[in-house]
PyMOL commands that place a pseudoatom at each C-alpha (Angstrom):
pseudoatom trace, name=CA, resn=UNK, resi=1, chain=A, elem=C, hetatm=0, pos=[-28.308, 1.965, -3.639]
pseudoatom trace, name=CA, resn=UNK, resi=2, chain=A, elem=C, hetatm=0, pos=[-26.807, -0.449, -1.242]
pseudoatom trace, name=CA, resn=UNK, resi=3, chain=A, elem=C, hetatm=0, pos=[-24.370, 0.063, 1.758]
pseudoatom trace, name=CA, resn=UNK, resi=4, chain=A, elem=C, hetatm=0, pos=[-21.827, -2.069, -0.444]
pseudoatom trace, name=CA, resn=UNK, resi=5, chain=A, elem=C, hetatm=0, pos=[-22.886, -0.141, -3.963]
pseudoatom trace, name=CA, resn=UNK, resi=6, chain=A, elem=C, hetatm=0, pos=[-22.120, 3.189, -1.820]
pseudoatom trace, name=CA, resn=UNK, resi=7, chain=A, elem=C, hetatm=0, pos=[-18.873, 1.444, -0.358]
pseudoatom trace, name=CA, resn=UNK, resi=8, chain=A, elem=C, hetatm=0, pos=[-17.601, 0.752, -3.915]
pseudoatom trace, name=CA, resn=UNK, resi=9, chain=A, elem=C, hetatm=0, pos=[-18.612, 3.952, -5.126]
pseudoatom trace, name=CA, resn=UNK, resi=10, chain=A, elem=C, hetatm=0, pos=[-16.630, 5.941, -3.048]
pseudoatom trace, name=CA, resn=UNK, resi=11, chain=A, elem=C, hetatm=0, pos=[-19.761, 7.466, -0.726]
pseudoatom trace, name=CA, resn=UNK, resi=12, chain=A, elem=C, hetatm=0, pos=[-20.195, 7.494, 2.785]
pseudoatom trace, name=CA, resn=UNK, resi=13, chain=A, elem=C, hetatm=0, pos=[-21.458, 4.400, 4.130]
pseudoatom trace, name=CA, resn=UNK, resi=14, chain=A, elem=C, hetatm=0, pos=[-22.166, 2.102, 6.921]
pseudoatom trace, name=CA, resn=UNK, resi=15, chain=A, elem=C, hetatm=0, pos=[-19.085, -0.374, 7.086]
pseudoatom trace, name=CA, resn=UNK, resi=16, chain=A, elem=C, hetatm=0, pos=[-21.230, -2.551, 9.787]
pseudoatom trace, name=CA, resn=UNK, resi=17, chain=A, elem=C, hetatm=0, pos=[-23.613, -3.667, 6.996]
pseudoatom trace, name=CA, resn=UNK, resi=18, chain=A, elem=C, hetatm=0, pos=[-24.654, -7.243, 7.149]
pseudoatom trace, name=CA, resn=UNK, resi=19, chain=A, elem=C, hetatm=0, pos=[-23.794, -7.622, 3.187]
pseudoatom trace, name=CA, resn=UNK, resi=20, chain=A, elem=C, hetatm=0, pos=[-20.527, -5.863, 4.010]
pseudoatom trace, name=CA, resn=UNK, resi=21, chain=A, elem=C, hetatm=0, pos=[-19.636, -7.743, 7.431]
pseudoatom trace, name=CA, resn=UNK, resi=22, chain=A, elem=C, hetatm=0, pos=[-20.149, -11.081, 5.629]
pseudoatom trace, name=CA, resn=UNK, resi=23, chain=A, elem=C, hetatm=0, pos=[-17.965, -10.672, 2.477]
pseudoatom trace, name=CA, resn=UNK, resi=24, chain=A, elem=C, hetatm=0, pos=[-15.590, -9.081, 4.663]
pseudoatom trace, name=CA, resn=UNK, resi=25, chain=A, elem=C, hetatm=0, pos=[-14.962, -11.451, 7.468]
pseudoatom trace, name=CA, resn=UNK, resi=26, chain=A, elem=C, hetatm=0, pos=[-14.437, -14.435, 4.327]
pseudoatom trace, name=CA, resn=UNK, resi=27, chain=A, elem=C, hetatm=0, pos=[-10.995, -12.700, 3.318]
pseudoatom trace, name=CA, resn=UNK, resi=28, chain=A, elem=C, hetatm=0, pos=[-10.322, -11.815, 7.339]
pseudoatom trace, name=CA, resn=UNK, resi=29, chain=A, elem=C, hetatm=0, pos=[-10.395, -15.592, 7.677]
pseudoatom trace, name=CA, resn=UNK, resi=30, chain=A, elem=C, hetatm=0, pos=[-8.177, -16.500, 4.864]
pseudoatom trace, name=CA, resn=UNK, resi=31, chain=A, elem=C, hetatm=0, pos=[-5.616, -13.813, 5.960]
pseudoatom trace, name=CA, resn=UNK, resi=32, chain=A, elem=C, hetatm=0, pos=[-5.611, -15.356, 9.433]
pseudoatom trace, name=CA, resn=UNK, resi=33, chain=A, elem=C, hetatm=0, pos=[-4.686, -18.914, 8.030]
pseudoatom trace, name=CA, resn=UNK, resi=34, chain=A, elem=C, hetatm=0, pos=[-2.198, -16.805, 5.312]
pseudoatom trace, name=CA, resn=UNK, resi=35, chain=A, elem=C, hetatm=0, pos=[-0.198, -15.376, 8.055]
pseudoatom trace, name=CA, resn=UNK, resi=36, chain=A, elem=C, hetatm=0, pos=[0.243, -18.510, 9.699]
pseudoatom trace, name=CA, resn=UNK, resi=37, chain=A, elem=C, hetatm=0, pos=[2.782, -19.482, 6.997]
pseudoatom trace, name=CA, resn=UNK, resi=38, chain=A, elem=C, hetatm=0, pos=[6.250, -20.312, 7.087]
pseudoatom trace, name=CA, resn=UNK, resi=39, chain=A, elem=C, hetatm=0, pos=[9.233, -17.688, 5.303]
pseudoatom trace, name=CA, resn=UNK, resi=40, chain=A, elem=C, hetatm=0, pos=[9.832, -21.229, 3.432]
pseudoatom trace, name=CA, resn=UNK, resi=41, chain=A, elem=C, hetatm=0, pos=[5.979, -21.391, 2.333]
pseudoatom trace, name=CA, resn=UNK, resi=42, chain=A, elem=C, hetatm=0, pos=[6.912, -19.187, -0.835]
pseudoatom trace, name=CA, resn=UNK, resi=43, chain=A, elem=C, hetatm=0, pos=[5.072, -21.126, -3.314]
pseudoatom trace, name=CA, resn=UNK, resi=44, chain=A, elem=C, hetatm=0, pos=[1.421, -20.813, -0.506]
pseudoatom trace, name=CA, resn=UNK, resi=45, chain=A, elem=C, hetatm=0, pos=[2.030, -17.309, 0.061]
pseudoatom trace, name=CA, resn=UNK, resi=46, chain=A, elem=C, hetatm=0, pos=[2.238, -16.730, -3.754]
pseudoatom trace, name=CA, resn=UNK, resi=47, chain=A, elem=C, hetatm=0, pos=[-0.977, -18.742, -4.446]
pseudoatom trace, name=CA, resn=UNK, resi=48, chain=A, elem=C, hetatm=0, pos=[-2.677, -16.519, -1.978]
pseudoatom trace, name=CA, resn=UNK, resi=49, chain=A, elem=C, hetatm=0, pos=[-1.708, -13.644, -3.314]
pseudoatom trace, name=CA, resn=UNK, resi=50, chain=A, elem=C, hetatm=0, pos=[-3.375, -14.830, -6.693]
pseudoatom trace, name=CA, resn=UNK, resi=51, chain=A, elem=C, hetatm=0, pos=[-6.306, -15.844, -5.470]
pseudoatom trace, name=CA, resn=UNK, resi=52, chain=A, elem=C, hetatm=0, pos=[-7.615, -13.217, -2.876]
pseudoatom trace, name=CA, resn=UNK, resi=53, chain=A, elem=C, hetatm=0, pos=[-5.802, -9.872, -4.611]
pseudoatom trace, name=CA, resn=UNK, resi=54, chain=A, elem=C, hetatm=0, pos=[-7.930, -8.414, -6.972]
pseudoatom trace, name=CA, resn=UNK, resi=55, chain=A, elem=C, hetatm=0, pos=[-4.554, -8.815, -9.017]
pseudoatom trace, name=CA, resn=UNK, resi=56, chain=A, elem=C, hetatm=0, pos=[-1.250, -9.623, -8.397]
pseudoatom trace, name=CA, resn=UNK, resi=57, chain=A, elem=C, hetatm=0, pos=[1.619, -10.142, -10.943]
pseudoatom trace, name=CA, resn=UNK, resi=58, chain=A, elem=C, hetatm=0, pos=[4.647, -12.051, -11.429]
pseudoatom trace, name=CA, resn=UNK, resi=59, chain=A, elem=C, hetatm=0, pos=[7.350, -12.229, -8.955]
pseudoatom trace, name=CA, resn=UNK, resi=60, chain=A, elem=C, hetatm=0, pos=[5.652, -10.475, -5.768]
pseudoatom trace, name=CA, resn=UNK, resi=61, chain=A, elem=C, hetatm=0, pos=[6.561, -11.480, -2.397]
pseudoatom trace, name=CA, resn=UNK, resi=62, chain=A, elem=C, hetatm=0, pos=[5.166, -10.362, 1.243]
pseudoatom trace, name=CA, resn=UNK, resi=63, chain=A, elem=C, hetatm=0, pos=[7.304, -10.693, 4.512]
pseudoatom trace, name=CA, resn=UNK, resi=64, chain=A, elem=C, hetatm=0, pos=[5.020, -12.051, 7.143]
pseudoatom trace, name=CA, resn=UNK, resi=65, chain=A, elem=C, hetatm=0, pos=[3.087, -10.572, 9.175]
pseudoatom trace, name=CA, resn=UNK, resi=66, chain=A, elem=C, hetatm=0, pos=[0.967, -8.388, 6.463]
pseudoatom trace, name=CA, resn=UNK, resi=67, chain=A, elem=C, hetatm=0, pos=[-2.374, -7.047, 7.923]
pseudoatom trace, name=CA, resn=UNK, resi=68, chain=A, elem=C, hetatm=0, pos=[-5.128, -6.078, 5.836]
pseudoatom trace, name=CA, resn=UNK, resi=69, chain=A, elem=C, hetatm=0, pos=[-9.180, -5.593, 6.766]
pseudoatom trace, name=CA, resn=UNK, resi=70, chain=A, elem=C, hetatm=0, pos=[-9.854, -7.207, 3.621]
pseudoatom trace, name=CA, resn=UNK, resi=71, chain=A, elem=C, hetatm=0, pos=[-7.564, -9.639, 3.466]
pseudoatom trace, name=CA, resn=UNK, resi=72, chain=A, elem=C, hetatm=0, pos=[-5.752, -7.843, 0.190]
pseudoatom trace, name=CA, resn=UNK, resi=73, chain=A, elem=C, hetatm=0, pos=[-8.918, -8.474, -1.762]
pseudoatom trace, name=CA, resn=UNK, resi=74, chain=A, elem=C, hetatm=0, pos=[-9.214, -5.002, -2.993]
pseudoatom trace, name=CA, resn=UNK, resi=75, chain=A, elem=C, hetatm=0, pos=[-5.255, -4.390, -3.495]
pseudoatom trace, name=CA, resn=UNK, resi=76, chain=A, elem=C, hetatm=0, pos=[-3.596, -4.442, -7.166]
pseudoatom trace, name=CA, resn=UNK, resi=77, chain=A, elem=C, hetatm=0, pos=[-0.285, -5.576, -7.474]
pseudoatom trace, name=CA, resn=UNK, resi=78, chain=A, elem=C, hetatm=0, pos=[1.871, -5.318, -10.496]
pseudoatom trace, name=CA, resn=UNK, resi=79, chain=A, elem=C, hetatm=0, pos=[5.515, -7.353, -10.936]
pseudoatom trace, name=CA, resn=UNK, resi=80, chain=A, elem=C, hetatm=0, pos=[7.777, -8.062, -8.784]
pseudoatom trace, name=CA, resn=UNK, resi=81, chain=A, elem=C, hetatm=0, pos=[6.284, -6.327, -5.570]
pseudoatom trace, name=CA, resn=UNK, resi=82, chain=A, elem=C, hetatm=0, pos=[8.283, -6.355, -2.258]
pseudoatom trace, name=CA, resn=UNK, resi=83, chain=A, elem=C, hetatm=0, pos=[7.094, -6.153, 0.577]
pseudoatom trace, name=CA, resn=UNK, resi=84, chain=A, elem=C, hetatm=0, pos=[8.564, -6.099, 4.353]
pseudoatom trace, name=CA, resn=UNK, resi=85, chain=A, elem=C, hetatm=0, pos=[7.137, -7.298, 7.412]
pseudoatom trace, name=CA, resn=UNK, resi=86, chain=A, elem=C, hetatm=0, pos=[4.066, -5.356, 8.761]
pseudoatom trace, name=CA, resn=UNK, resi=87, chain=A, elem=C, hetatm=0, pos=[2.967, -3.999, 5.857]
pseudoatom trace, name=CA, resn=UNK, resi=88, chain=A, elem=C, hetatm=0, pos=[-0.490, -2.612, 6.538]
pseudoatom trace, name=CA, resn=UNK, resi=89, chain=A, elem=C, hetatm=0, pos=[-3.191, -2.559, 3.827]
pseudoatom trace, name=CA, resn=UNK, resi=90, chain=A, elem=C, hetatm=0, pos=[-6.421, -0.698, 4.868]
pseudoatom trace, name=CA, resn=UNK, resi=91, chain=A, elem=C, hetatm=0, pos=[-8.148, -2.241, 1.647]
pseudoatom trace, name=CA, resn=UNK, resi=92, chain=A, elem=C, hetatm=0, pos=[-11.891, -1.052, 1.724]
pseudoatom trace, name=CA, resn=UNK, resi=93, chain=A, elem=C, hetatm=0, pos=[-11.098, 1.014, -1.260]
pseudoatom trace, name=CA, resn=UNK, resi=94, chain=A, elem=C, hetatm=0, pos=[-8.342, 0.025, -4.144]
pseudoatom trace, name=CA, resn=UNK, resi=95, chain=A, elem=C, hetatm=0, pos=[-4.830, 0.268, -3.419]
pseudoatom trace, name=CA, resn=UNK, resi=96, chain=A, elem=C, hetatm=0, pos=[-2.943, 0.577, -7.363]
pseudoatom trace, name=CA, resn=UNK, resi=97, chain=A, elem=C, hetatm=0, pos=[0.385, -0.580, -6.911]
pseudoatom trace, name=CA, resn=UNK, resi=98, chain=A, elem=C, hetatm=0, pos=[3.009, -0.622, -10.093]
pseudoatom trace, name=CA, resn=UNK, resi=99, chain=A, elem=C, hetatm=0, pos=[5.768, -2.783, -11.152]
pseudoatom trace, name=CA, resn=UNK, resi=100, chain=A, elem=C, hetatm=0, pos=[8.981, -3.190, -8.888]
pseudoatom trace, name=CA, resn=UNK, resi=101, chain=A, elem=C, hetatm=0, pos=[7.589, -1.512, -5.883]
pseudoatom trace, name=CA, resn=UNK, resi=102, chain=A, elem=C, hetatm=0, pos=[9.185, -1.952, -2.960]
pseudoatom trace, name=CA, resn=UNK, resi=103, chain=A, elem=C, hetatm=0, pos=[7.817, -1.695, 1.287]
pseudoatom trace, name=CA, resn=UNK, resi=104, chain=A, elem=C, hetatm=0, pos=[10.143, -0.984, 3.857]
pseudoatom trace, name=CA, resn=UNK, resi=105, chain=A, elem=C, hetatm=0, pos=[8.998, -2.771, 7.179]
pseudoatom trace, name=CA, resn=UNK, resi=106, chain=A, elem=C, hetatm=0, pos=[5.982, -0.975, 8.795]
pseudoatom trace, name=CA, resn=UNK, resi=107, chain=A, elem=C, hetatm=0, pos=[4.469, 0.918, 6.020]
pseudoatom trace, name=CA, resn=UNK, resi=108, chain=A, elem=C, hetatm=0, pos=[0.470, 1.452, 6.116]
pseudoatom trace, name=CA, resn=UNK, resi=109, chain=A, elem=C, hetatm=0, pos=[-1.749, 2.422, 2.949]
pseudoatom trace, name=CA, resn=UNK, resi=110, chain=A, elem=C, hetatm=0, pos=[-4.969, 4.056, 4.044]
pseudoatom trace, name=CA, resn=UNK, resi=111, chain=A, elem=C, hetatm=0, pos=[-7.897, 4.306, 1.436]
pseudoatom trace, name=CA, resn=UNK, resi=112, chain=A, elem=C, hetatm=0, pos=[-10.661, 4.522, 4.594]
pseudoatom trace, name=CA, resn=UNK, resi=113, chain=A, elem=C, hetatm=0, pos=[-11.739, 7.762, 6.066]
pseudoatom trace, name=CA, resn=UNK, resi=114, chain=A, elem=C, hetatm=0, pos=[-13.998, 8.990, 8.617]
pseudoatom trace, name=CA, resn=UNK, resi=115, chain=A, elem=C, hetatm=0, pos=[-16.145, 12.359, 8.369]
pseudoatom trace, name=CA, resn=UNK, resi=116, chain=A, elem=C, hetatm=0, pos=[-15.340, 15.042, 9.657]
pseudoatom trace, name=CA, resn=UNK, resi=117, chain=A, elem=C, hetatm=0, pos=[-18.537, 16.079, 10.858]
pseudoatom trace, name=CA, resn=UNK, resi=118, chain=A, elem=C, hetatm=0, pos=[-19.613, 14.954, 14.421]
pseudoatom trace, name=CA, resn=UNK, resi=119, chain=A, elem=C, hetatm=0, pos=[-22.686, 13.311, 13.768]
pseudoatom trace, name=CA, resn=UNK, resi=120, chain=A, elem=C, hetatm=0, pos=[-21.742, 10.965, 10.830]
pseudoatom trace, name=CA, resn=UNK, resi=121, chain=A, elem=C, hetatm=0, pos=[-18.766, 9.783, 13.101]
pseudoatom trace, name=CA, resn=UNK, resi=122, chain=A, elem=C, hetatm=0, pos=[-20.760, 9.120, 16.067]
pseudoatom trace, name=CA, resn=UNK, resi=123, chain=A, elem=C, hetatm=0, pos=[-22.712, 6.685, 13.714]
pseudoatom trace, name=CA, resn=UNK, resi=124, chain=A, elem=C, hetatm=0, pos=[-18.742, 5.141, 12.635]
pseudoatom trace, name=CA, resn=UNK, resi=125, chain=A, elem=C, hetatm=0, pos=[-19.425, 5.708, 8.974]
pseudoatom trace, name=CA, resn=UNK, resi=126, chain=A, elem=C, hetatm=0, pos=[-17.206, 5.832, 6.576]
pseudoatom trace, name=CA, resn=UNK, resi=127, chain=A, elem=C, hetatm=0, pos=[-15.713, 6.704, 3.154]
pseudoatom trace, name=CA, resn=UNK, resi=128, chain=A, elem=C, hetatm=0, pos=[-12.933, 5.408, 0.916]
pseudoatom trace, name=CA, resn=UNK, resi=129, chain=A, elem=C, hetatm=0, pos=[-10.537, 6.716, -1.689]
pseudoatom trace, name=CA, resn=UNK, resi=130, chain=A, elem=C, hetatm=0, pos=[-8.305, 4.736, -3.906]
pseudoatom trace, name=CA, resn=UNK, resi=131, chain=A, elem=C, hetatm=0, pos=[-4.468, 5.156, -3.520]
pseudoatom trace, name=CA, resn=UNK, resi=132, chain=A, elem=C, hetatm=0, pos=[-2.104, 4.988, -6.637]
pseudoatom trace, name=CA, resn=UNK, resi=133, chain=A, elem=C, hetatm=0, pos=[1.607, 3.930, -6.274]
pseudoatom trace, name=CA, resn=UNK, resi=134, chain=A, elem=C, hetatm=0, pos=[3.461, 4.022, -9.408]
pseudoatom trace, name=CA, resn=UNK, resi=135, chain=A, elem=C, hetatm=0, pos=[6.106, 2.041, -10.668]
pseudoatom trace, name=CA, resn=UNK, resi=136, chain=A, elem=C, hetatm=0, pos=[9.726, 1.363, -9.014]
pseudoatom trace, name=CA, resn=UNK, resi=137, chain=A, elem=C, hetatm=0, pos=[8.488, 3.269, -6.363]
pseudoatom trace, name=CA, resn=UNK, resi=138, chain=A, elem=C, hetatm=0, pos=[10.070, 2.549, -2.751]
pseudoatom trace, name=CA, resn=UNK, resi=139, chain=A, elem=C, hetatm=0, pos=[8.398, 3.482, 0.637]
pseudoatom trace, name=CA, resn=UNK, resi=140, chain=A, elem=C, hetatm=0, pos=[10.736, 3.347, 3.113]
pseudoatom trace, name=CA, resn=UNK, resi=141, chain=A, elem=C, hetatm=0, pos=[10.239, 1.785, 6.770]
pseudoatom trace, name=CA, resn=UNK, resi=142, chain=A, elem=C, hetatm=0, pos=[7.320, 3.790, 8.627]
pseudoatom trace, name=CA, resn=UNK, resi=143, chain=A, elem=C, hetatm=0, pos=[5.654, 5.222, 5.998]
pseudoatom trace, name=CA, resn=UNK, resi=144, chain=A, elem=C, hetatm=0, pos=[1.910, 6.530, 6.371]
pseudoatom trace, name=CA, resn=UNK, resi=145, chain=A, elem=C, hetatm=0, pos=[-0.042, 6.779, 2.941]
pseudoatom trace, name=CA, resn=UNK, resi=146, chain=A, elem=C, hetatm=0, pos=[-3.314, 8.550, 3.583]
pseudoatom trace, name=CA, resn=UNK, resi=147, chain=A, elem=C, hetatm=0, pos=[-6.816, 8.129, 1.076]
pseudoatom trace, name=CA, resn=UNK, resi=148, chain=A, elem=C, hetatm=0, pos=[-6.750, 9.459, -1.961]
pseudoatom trace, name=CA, resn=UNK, resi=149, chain=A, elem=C, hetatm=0, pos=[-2.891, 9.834, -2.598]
pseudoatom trace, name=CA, resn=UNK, resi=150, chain=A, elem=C, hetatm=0, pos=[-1.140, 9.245, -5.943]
pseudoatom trace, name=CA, resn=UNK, resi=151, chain=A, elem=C, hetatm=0, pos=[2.533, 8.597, -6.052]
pseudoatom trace, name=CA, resn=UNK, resi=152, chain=A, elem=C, hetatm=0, pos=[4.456, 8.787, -9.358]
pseudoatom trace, name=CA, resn=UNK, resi=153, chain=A, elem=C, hetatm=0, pos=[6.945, 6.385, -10.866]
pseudoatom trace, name=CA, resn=UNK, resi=154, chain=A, elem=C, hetatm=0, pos=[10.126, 6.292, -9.554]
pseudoatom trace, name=CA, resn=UNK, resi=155, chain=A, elem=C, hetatm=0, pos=[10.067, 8.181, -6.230]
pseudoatom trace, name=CA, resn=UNK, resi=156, chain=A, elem=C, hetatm=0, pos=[11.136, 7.201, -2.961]
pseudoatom trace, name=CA, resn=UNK, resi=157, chain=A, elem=C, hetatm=0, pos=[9.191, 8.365, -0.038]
pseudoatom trace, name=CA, resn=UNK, resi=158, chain=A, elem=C, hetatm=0, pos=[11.352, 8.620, 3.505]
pseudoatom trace, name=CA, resn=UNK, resi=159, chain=A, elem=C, hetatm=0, pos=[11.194, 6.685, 6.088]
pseudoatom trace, name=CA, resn=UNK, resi=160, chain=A, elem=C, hetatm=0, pos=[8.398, 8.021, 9.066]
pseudoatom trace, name=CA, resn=UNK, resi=161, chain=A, elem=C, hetatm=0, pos=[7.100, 9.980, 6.041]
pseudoatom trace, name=CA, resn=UNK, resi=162, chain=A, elem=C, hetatm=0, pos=[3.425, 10.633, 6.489]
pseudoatom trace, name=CA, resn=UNK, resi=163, chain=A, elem=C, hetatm=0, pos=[1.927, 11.219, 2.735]
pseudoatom trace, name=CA, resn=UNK, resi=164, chain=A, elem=C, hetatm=0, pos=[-0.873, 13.820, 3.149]
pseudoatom trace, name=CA, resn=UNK, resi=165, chain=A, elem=C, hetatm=0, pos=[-0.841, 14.722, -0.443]
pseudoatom trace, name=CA, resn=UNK, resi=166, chain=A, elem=C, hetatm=0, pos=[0.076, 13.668, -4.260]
pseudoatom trace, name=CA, resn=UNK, resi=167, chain=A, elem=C, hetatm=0, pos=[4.096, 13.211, -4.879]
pseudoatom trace, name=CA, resn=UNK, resi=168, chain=A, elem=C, hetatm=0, pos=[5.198, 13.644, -8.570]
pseudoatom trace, name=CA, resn=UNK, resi=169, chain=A, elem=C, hetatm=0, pos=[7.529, 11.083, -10.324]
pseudoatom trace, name=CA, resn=UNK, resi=170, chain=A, elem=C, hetatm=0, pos=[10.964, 11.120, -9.961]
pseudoatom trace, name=CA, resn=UNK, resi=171, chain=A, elem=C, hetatm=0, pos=[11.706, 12.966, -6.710]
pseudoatom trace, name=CA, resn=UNK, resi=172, chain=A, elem=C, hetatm=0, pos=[12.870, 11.601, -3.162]
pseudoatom trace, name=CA, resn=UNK, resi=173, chain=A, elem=C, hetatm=0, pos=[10.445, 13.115, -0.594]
pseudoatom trace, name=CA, resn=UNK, resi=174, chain=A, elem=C, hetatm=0, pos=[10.285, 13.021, 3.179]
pseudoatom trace, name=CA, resn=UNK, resi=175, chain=A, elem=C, hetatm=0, pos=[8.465, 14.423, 6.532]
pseudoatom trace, name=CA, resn=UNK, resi=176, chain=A, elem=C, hetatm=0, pos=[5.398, 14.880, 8.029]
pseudoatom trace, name=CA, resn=UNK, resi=177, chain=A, elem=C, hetatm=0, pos=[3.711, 15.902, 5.698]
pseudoatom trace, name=CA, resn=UNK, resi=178, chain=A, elem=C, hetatm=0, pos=[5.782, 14.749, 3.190]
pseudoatom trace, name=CA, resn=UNK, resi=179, chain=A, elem=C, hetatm=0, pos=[7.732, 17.245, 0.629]
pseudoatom trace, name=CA, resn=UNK, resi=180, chain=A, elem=C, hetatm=0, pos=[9.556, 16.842, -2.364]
pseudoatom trace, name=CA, resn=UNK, resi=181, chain=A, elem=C, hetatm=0, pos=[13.005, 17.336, -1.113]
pseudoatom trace, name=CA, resn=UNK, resi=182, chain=A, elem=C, hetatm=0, pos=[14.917, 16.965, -4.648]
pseudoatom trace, name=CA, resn=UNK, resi=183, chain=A, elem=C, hetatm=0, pos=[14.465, 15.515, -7.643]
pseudoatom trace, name=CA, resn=UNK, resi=184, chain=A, elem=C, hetatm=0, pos=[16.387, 12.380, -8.545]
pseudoatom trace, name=CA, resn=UNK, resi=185, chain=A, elem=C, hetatm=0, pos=[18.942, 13.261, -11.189]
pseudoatom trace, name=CA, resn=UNK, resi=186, chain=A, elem=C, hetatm=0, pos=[23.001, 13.166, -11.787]
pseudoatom trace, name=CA, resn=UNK, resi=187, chain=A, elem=C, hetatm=0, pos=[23.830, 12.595, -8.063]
pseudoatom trace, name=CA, resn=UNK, resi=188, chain=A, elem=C, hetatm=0, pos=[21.966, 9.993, -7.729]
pseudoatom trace, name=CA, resn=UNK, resi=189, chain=A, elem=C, hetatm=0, pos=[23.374, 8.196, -10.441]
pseudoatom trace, name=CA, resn=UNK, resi=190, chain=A, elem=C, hetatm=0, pos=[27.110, 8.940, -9.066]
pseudoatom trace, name=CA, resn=UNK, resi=191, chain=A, elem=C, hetatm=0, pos=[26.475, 7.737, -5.492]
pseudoatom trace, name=CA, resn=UNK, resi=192, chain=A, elem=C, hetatm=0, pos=[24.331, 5.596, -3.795]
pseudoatom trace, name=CA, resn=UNK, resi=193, chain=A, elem=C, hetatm=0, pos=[25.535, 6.949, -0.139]
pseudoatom trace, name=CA, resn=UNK, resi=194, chain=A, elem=C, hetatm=0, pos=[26.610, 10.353, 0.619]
pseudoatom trace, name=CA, resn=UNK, resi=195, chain=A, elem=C, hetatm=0, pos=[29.936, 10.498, -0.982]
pseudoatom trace, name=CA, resn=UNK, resi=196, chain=A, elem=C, hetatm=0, pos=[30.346, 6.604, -1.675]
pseudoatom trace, name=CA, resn=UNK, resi=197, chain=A, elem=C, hetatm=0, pos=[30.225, 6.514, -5.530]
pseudoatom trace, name=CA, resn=UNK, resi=198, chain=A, elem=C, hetatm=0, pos=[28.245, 3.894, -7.574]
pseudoatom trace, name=CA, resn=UNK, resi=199, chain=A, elem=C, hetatm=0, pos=[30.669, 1.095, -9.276]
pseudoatom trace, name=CA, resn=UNK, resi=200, chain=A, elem=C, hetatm=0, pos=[28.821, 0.270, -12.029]
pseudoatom trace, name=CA, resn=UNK, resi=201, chain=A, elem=C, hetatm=0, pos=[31.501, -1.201, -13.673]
pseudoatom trace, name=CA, resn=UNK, resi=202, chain=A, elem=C, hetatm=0, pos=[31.289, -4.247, -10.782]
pseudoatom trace, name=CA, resn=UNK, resi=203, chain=A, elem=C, hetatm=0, pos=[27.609, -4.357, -10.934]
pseudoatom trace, name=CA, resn=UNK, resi=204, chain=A, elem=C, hetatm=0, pos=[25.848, -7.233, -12.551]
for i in range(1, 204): cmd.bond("trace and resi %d" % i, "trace and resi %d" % (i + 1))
show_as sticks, trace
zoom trace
């Protein structure tokens, strides 16, 4: 098995791998020119995003500067994606993101880990595990998604949250690590801000 067949299998490997290094630095390059683009450059950054994702739906839309180590070219994006400036993407494994997701500023998705043991991370190998992020899921500014995390529809993770482990659907959680704090029910359907209530009547 190769470095690269152990890479997309999940398995420790050697991330300096000439095979590795040279599909790699490809998508590096085409990030570099990508975040050269203007705010105005809507209909570039889109065509990027369908190219070099391994998919990307309808309606997505990245606030420069986005950093990546593979340039996005092992993220999935569903519809209408947001997200703000800074978004990290540590894509040597998948990242699984759902429809109407949205990134605060400053948010980093992990799927690369080191061991553990001393040895294997004197020798800067490595490992991967995918992350899952559900749909109409928002991560608010600062968030830290660690490798191997699953996320389910319709929760909203804190801001500085640091996401050591899986969150369910439907729940706001926060901290570090991040905990369910409530579910999302009747409240949150009455008020969008402490006690300001929700005028859905005014709404569009």
């Amino acid at each position: 098995m190769t470095q690269y067949e152990r890479m997309l299998a999940g398995l420790i490997y050697d991330p300096a791998d000439e095979e590795i290094m040279a599909d790699q630095i490809h998508f590096t390059d085409l990030l570099w020119e990508f975040n050269k683009l203007k705010p105005s450059d809507i209909e570039e950054k889109t065509k990027y995003m369908k190219e070099v994702f391994a998919a990307c739906g309808d309606g997505c839309y990245i606030e420069l500067p986005f950093r990546a180590n593979w340039g996005g070219h092992h993220v999935h994006f569903g519809n209408n994606v947001y997200a703000n400036s800074n978004l990290t993407l540590v894509d040597d494994g998948n990242i699984f993101v759902g429809d109407c997701v949205m990134f605060g500023p400053n948010v980093t998705i992990a799927t690369a880990n080191h061991p553990i043991e001393p040895s294997l991370r004197k020798r800067a190998l490595q490992y991967n595990k995918d992350v899952y992020i559900g749909d109409n899921v928002w991560l608010g500014a600062g968030v830290i998604v660690v490798p191997g995390v699953h996320i389910g529809a319709d929760s909203v993770i804190g801001a500085g949250s640091v996401v050591t482990k899986d969150i369910p659907e439907g729940v706001v959680a926060v901290g570090n690590p991040c905990r369910v704090l409530r579910t999302i029910g009747k409240h949150e359907r009455e008020y969008f801000y402490r006690s300001e209530r929700i005028d859905w009547e005014n709404i569009c």
